[in-house]
KEKE-3310 file (N, C-alpha, C; in steps of 0.2 Angstrom, whole numbers, plus 5000, padded with zeros to 4 digits):
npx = (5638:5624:5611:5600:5590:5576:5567:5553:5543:5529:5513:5502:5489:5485:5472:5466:5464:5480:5489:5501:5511:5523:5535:5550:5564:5578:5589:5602:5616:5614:5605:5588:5571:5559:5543:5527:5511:5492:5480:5474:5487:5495:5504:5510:5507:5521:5529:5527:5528:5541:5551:5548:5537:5523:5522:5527:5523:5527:5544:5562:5571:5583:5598:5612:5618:5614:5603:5586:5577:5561:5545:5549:5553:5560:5571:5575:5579:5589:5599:5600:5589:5579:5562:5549:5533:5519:5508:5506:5520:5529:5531:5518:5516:5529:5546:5555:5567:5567:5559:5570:5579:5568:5571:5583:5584:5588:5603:5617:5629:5632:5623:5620:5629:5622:5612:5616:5622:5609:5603:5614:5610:5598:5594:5582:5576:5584:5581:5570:5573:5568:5552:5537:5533:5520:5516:5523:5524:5516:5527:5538:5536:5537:5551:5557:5552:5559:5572:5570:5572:5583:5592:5597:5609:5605:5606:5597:5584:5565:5550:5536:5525:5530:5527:5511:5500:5506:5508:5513:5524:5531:5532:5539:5552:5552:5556:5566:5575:5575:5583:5593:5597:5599:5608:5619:5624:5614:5603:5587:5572:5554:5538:5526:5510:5511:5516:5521:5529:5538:5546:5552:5563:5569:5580:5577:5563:5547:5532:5517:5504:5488:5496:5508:5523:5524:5533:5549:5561:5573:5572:5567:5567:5554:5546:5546:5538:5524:5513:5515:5515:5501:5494:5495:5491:5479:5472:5471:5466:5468:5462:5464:5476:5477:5470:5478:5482:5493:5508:5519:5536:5550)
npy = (4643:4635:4645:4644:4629:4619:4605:4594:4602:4601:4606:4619:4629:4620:4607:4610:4607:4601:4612:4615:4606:4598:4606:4609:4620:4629:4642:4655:4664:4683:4680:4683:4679:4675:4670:4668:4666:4661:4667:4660:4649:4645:4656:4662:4653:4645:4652:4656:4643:4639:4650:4644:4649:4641:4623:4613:4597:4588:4587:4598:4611:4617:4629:4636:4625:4617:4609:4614:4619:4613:4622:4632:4647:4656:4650:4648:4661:4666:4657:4663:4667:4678:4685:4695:4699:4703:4710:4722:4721:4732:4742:4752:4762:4764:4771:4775:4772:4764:4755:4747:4744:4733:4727:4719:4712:4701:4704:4704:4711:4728:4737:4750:4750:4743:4748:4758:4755:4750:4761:4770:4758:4761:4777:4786:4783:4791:4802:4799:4794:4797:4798:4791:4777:4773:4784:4786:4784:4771:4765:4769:4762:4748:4749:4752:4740:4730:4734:4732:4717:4716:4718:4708:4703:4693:4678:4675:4682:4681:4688:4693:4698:4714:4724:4726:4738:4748:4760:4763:4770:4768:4754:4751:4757:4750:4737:4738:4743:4730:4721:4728:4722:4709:4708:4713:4701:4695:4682:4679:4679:4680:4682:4689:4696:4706:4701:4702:4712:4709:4700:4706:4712:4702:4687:4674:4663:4657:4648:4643:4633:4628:4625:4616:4616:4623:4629:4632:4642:4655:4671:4680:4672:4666:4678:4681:4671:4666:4657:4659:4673:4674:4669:4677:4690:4687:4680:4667:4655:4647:4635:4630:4628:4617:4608:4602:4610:4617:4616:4610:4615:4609)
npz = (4526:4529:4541:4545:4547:4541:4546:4540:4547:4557:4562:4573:4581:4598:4601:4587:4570:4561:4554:4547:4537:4534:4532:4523:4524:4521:4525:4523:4529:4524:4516:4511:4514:4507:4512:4502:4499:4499:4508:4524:4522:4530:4533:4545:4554:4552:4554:4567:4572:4568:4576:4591:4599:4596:4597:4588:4579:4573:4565:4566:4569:4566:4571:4565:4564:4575:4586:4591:4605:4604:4602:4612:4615:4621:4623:4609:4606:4616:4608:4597:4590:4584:4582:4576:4578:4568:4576:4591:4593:4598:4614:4619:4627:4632:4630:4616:4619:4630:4626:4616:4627:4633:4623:4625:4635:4638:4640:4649:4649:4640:4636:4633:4622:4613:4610:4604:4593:4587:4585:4576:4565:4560:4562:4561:4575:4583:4587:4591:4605:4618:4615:4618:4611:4606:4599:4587:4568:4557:4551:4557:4570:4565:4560:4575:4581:4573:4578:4592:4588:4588:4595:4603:4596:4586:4575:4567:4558:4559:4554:4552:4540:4541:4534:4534:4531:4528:4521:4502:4498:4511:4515:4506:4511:4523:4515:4508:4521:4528:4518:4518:4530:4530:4518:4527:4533:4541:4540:4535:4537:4532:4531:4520:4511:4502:4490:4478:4477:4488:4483:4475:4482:4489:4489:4489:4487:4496:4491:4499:4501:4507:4517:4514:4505:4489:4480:4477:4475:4469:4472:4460:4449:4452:4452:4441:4437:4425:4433:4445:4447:4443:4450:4463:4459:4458:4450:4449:4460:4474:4475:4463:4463:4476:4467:4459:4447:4447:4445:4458:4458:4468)
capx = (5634:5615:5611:5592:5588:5568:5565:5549:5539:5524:5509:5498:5489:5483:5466:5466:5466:5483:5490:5507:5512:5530:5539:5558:5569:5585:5591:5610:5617:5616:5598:5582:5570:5550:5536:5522:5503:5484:5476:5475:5491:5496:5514:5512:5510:5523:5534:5528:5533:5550:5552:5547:5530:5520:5527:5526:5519:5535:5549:5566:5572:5592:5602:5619:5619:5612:5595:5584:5571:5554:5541:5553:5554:5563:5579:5578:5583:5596:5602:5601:5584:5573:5555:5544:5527:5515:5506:5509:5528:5531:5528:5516:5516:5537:5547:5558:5575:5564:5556:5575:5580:5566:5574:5591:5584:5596:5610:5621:5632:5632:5616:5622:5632:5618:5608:5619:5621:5602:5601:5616:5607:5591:5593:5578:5578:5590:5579:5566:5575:5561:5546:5533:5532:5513:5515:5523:5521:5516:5533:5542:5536:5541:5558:5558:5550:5566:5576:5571:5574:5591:5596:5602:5614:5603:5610:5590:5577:5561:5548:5528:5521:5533:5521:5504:5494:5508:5508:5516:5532:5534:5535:5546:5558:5554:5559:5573:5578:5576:5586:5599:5599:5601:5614:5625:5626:5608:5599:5580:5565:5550:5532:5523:5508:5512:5521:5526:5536:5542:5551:5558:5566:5570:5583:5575:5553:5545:5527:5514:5496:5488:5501:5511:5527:5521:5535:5554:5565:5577:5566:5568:5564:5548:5544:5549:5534:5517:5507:5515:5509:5494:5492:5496:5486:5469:5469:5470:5464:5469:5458:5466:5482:5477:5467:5486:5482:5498:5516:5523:5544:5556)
capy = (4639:4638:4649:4640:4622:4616:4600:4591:4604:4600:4608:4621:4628:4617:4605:4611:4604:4602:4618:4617:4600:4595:4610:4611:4624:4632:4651:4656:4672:4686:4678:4686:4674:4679:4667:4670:4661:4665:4668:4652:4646:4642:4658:4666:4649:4641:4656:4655:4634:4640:4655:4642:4652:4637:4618:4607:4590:4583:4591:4600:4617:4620:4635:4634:4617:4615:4607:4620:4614:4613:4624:4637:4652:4661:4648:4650:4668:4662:4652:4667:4668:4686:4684:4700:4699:4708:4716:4721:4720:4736:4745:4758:4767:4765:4776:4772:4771:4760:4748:4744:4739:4728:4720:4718:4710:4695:4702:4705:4718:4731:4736:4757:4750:4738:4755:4765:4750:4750:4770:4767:4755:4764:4782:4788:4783:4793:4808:4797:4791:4797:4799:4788:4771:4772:4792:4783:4784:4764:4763:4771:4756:4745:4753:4753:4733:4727:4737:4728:4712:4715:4720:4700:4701:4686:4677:4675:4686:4680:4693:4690:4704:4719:4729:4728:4741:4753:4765:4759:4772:4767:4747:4751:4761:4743:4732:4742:4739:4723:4720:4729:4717:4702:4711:4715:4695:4689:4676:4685:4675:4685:4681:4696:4698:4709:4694:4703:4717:4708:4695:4712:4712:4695:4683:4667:4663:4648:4648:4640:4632:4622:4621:4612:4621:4622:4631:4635:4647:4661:4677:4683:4666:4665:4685:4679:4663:4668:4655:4664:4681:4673:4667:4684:4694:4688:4678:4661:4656:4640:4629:4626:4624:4611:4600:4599:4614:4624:4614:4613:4612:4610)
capz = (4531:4533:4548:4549:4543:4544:4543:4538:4552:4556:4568:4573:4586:4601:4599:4582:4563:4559:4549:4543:4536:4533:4527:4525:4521:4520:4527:4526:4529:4519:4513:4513:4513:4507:4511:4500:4500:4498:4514:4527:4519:4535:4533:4550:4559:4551:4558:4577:4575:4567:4582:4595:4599:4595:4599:4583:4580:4569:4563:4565:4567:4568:4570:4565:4565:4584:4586:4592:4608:4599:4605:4619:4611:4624:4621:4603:4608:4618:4605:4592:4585:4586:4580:4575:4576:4564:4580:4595:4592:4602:4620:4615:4634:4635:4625:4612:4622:4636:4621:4616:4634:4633:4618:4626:4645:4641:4641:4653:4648:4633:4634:4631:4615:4609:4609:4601:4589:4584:4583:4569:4560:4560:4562:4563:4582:4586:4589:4595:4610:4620:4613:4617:4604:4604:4594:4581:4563:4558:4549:4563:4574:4562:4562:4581:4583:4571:4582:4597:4590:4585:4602:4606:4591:4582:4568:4560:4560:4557:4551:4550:4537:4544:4529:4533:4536:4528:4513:4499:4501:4519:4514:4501:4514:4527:4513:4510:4526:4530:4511:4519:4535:4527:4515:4533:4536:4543:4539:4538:4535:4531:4530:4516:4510:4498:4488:4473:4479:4492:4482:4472:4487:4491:4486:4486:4487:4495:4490:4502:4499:4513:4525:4510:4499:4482:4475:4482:4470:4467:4473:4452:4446:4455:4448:4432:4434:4427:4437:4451:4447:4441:4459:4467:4456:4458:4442:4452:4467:4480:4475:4458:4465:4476:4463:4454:4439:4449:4446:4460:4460:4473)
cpx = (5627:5614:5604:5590:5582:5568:5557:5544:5532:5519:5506:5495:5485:5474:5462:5467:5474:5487:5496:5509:5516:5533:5547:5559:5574:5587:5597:5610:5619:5609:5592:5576:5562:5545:5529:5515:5497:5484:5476:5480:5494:5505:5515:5511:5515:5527:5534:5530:5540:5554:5550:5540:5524:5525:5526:5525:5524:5538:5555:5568:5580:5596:5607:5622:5617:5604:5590:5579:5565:5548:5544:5556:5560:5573:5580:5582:5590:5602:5604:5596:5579:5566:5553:5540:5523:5512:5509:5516:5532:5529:5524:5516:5524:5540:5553:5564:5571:5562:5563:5578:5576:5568:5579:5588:5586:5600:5613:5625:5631:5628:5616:5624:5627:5614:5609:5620:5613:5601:5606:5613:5601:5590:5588:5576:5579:5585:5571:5567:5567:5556:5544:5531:5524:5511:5519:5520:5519:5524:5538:5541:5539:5547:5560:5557:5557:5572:5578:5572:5580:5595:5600:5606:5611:5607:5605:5586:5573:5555:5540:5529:5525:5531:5514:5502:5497:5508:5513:5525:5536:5535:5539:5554:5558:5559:5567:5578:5581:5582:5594:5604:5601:5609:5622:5628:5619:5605:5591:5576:5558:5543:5528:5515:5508:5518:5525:5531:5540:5550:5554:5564:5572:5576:5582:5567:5553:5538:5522:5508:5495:5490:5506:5517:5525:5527:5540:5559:5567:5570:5565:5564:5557:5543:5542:5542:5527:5514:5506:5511:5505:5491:5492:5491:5481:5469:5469:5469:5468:5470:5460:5474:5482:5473:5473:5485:5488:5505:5519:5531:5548:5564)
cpy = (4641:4639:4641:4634:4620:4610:4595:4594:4605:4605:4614:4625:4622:4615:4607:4607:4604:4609:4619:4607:4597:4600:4611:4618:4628:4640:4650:4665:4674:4684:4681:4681:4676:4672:4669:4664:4664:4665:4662:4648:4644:4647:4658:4660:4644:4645:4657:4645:4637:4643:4650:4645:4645:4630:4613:4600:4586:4590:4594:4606:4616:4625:4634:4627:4614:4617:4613:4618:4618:4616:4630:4641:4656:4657:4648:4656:4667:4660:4657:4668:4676:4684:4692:4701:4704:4714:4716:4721:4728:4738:4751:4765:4767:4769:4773:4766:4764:4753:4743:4740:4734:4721:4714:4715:4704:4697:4708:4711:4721:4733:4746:4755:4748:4744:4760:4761:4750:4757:4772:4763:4759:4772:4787:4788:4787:4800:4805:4794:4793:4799:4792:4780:4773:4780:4792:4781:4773:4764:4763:4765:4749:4744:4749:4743:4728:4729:4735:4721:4711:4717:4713:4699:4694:4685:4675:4679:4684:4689:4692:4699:4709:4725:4731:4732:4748:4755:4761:4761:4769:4757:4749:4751:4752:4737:4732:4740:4734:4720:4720:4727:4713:4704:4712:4708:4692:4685:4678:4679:4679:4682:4687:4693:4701:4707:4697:4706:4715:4704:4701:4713:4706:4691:4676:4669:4657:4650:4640:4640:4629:4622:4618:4619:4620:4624:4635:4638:4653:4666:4679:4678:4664:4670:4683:4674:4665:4664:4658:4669:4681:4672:4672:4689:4694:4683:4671:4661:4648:4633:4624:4621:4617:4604:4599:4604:4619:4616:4614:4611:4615:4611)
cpz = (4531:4539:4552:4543:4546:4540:4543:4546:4552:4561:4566:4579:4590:4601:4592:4576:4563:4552:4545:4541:4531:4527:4529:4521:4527:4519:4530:4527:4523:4515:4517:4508:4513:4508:4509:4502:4501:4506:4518:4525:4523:4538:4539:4554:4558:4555:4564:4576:4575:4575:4590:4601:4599:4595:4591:4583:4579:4567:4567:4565:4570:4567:4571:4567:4571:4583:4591:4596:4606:4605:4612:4614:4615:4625:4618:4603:4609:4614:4598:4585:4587:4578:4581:4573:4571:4569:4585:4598:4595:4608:4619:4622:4636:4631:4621:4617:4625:4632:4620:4621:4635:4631:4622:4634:4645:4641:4647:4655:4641:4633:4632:4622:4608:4605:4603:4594:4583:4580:4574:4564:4557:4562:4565:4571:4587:4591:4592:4600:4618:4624:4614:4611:4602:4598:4589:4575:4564:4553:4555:4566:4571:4563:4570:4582:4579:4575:4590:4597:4589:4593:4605:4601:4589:4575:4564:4565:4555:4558:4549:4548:4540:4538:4530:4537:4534:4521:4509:4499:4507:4520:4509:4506:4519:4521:4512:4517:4529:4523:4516:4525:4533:4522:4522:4535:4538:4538:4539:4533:4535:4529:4525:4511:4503:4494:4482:4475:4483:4487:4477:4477:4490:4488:4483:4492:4488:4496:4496:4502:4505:4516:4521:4505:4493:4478:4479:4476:4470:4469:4464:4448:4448:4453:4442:4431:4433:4431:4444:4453:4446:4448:4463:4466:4456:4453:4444:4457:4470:4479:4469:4459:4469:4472:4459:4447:4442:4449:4450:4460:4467:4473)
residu = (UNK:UNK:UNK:UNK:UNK:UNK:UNK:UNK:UNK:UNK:UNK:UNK:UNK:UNK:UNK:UNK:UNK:UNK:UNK:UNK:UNK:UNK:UNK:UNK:UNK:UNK:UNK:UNK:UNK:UNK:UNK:UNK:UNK:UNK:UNK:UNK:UNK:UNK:UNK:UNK:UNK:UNK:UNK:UNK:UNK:UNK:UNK:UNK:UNK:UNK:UNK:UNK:UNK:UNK:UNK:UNK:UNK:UNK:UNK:UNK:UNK:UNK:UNK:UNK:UNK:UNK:UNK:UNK:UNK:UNK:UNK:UNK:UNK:UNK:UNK:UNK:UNK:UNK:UNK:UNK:UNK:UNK:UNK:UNK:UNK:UNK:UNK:UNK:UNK:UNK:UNK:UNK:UNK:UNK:UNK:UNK:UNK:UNK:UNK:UNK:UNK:UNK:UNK:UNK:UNK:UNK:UNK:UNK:UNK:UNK:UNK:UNK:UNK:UNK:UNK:UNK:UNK:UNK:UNK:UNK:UNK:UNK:UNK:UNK:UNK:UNK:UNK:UNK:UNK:UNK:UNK:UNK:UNK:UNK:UNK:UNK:UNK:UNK:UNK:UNK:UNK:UNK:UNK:UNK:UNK:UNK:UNK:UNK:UNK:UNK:UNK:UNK:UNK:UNK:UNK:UNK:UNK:UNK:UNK:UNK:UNK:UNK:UNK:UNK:UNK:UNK:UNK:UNK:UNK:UNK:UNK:UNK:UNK:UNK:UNK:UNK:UNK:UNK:UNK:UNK:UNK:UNK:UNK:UNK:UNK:UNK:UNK:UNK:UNK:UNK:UNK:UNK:UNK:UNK:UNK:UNK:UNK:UNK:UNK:UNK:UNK:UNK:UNK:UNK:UNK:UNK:UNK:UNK:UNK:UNK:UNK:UNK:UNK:UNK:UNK:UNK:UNK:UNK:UNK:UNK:UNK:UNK:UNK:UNK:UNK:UNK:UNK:UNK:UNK:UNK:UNK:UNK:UNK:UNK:UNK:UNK:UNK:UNK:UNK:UNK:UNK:UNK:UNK:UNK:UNK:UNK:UNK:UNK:UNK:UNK)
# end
């Protein structure tokens, strides 16, 4: 069953050019889903429209087959979506245990187990229950920001860059991770940066130019595609792909 279905999603932010312009796709469970693209590609506001963070112009977002209200981020939740932002994505003055309670301030009951829940998934934790989030290595916050948004039992997590800014051991150990979310049953959508390794990682790669999908494929098959790597590596830039010297398929 596809967890998350985007249909022809449009928008940006407010009094603005348009920045995202009619991208579909398809995230089931147990997929780890990488979006790549040069700089301005439009990834991380594709993923505040997806997360309801931004309101869209046109388009569709469904979670488990129920239409998703456009632009209300805090019912996507509801409804079983967790977004984690690149910054900012922790309390840096609360302490760990306290960051997690954040995560969890919809629910009702469980909120001991959910805990004890995260601390298993993530270990490291355990002996940060607490310490201070801001005395945090940058991995460690990472760790802890994925930690807070699993706290509502989501069925997708969305994922802006949850690498930058980290050693290459210490994204290795996040992608890891997040590999081994999506491996448990989620549905993980992931914005990266770091296009290649990510898609080492990855199951399935949708490339994005413009605000436009250029290129949806097997995470392997996309590795495998020199224009790709040509694209990543410096050896191509943007400009060629949108005059049509980059093939795109769907």
């Amino acid at each position: 069953m596809t967890d998350l279905a985007v249909k022809t999603l449009r928008g940006g932010y407010p009094n603005a050019e348009e920045i995202v312009k009619g991208i579909d796709i398809e995230v089931a469970a147990g997929d780890l889903t990488v979006i790549i693209g040069p700089n301005g590609a439009g990834k991380s506001t594709f993923l505040k429209l997806v997360a309801g963070l931004l309101k869209p112009t046109d388009g569709e977002v469904r979670l488990q087959g129920e239409p998703l209200p456009l632009g209300n981020a805090q019912l996507a939740c509801g409804m079983g979506m967790s977004f984690v932002p690149q910054e900012r994505n922790v309390f840096s003055s609360l302490t760990v245990r306290e960051n997690l309670e954040m995560g969890g301030y919809l629910l009702r009951r469980g909120m001991k187990d959910r805990i004890d829940e995260q601390v298993w998934r993530f270990p490291l934790l355990k002996s940060k229950l607490r310490e201070k989030a801001g005395n945090l290595s940058g991995g460690q916050r990472q760790v802890l920001a994925m930690g807070i948004a699993l706290m509502t039992n989501p069925s997708v997590l969305l994922l802006d860059e949850p690498t930058a800014g980290l050693s290459p051991n210490a994204a290795d150990e996040i992608f890891e991770l997040v590999r081994n979310l999506a491996k448990s049953g989620l549905a993980v959508l992931m914005v990266e940066q770091n296009a290649l390794l990510a898609l080492e990682y990855g199951t399935k790669g949708l490339a994005l130019v413009a605000g436009r999908k250029v290129r949806e494929a097997a995470a392997a098959a996309m590795l495998a595609d020199d224009e790709v790597r040509h694209l990543f590596l410096g050896r191509r830039d943007a400009n060629q792909i949108q005059k049509g010297e980059y093939h795109a398929q769907a």
